[in-house]
C-alpha positions in Angstrom: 55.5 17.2 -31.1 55.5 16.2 -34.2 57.9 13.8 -36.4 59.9 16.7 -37.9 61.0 17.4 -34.6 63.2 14.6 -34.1 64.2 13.2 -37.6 67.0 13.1 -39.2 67.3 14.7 -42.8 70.3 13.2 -43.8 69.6 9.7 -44.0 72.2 7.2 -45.1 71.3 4.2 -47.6 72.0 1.5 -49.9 71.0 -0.5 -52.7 69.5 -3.9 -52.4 72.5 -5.5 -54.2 75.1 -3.9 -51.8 76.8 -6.4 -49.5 76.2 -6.8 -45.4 80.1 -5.7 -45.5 79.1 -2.3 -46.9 76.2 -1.6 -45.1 78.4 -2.2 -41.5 80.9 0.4 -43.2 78.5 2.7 -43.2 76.8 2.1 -39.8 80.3 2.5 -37.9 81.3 5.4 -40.1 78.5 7.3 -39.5 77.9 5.9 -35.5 73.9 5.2 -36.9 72.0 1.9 -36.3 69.8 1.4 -39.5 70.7 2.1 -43.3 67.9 3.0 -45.8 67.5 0.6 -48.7 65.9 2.0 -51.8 65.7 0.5 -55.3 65.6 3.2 -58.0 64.6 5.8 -55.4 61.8 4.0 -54.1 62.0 2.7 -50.4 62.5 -1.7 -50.7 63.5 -2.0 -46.9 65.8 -1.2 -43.8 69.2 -3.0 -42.7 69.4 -2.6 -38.6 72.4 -3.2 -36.2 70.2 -6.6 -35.7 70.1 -7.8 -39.1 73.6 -7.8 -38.9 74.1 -9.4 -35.7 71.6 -12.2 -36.7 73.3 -12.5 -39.9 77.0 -12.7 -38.0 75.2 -15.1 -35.3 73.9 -17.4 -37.8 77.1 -18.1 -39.4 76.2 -15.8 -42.5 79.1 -14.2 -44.7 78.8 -10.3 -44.5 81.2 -9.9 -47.6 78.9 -12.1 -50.0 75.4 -11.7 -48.4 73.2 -9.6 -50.8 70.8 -6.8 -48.6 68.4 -8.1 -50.8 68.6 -11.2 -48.9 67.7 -10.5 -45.3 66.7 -7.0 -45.2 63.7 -6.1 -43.4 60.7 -5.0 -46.0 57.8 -5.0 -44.0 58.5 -0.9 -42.9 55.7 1.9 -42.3 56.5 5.2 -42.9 55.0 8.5 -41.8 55.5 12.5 -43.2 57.1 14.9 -41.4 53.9 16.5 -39.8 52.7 13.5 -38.0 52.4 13.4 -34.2 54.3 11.4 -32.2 
């Protein structure tokens, strides 16, 4: 099986300078767990279900925080044709 398989072409993102706020919008509008964050078109990190929760849990302010802030950067990425 390979990655193609399984994914998901229509993958939902955001911009580094969007808020927390936005990027939960778009989670529960689209029932997904992880938003795409690109910069100019080229991939700058992820925003999960967890970032959010640790954000909320830490006392952080969804509304002002910056994605740019606490997304996750350190990501790996693989084509379409790689095995599982």
């Amino acid at each position: 099986m390979q990655v193609r398989d399984i994914m998901h072409a229509d993958v939902k993102t955001a911009a580094p300078d969007d808020s927390f706020e936005r990027v939960a919008t778009v989670l529960r509008e689209h029932s997904i767990s992880s938003v795409v964050i690109l910069d100019g078109g080229t991939l700058a990190g992820i925003v999960t279900e967890r970032d959010l929760e640790n954000l909320v849990a830490e006392g952080g302010d969804a509304r002002s925080t910056k994605v740019a802030a606490r997304m996750t950067t350190d990501v790996d990425t693989v084509g379409p044709k790689t095995d599982r």
